[in-house]
N, C-alpha and C positions, 0 to 999 in steps of 0.2 A: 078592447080596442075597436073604437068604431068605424074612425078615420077609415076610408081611403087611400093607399099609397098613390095618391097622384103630385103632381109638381106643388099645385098652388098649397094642396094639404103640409106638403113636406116644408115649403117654405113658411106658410104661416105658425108650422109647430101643431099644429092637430093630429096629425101624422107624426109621431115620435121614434120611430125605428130608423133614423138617420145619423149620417154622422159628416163633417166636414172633412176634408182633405187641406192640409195645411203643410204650407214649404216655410221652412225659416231661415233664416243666416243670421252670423253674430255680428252685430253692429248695422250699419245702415250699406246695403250693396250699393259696390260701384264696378264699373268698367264691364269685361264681359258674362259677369255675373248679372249685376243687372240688369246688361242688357236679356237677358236669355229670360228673365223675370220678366222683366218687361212684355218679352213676347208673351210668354205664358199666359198671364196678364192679359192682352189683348186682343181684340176682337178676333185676329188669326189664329192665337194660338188656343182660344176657347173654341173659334170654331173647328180645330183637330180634334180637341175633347168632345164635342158634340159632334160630330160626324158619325151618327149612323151605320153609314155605309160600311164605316173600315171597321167598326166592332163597338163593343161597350167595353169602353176601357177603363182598369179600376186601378191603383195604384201604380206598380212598376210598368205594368203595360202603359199604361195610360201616358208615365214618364217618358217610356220609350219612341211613344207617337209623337209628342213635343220635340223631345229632342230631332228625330228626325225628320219632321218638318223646318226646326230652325236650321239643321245645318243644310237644308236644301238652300236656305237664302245666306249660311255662312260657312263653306263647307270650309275654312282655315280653321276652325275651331274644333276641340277636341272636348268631349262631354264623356264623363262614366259615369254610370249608372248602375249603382250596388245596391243592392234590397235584403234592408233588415229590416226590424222590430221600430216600430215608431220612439221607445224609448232608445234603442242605440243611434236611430237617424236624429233626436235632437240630442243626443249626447256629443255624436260626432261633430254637431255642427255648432256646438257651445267651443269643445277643444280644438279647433281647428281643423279636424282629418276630412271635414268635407266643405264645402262652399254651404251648400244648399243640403237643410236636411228635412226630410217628408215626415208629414207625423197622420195617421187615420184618427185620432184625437183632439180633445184641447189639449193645448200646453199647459202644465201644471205650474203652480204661481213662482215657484223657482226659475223654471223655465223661461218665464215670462220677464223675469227679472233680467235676461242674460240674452235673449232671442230676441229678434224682432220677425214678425208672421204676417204668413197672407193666405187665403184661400183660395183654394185654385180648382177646388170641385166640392160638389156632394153627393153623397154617396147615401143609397137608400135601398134598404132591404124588402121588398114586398112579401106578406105573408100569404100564402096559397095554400087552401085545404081543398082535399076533394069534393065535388057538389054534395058528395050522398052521407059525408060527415055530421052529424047532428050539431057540431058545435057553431053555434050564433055568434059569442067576442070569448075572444080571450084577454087577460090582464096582460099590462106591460111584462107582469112580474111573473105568469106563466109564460107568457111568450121566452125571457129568459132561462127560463129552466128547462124550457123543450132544447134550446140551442145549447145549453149547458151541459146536458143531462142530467142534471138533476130531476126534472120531471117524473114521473114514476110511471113507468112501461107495462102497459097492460096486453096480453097475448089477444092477437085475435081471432075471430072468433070464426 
């Protein structure tokens, strides 16, 4: 892996250790689901997600900062925010038990068939080795296996 984990890398796909953040609901959202997409969506509620300041937010954190920037502009509204596994959050939100379900994946084409999605961040892993490590690249497919364990563990020396 040559790539640099930088933005323009990640974007254009050179950088492959990435993944999207995707919210979906079944059917087309209306009223205050929508609306709370909407923000999410927009210029305000990306610039929550990109604020620095307040931390790097990755999933449910990340959720939890939207929410509570929208209910500063809506405090009558009531939001919960439960964190499972990306496959029970589109499960949930195929059968109804949630509005809005978060997935760290693509939707799988079942899914696709039954959801409607949108992305709302991405999310990128950088790889850091020590300076005095000999190794130059490693494979997609080792980098996997280090994060898997699969890799094979050598004592050191």
């Amino acid at each position: 892996m040559t790539a640099r984990a930088t933005v323009d890398n990640i974007k254009n796909g050179s950088y492959p250790v990435a993944r999207t953040f995707l919210i979906a609901t079944r059917g087309e959202p209306d009223g205050l689901v929508k609306d709370f997409i909407d923000f999410m969506l927009s210029s305000e509620g990306q610039a929550v997600r990109k604020n620095r300041r307040r931390g790097l937010f990755v999933g449910h954190a990340m959720m939890e900062k939207l929410q509570e920037a929208y209910l500063a502009i809506n405090p009558s509204v009531i939001i919960e925010i439960q964190m499972s596994d990306s496959a029970s959050g589109m499960m949930s939100a195929i059968d109804g038990t949630c509005d809005i379900g978060m997935s760290s994946r693509d939707l799988h084409d079942a899914e696709k068939e039954r959801l409607r999605s949108a992305a709302i961040a991405l999310d990128r892993i950088a790889i850091i080795v020590h300076p005095d490590n000999p190794l130059t690249e490693l494979t997609r497919g080792q980098v996997g296996a280090i994060f898997t364990g699969e890799a094979e563990r050598r004592p050191r020396k």
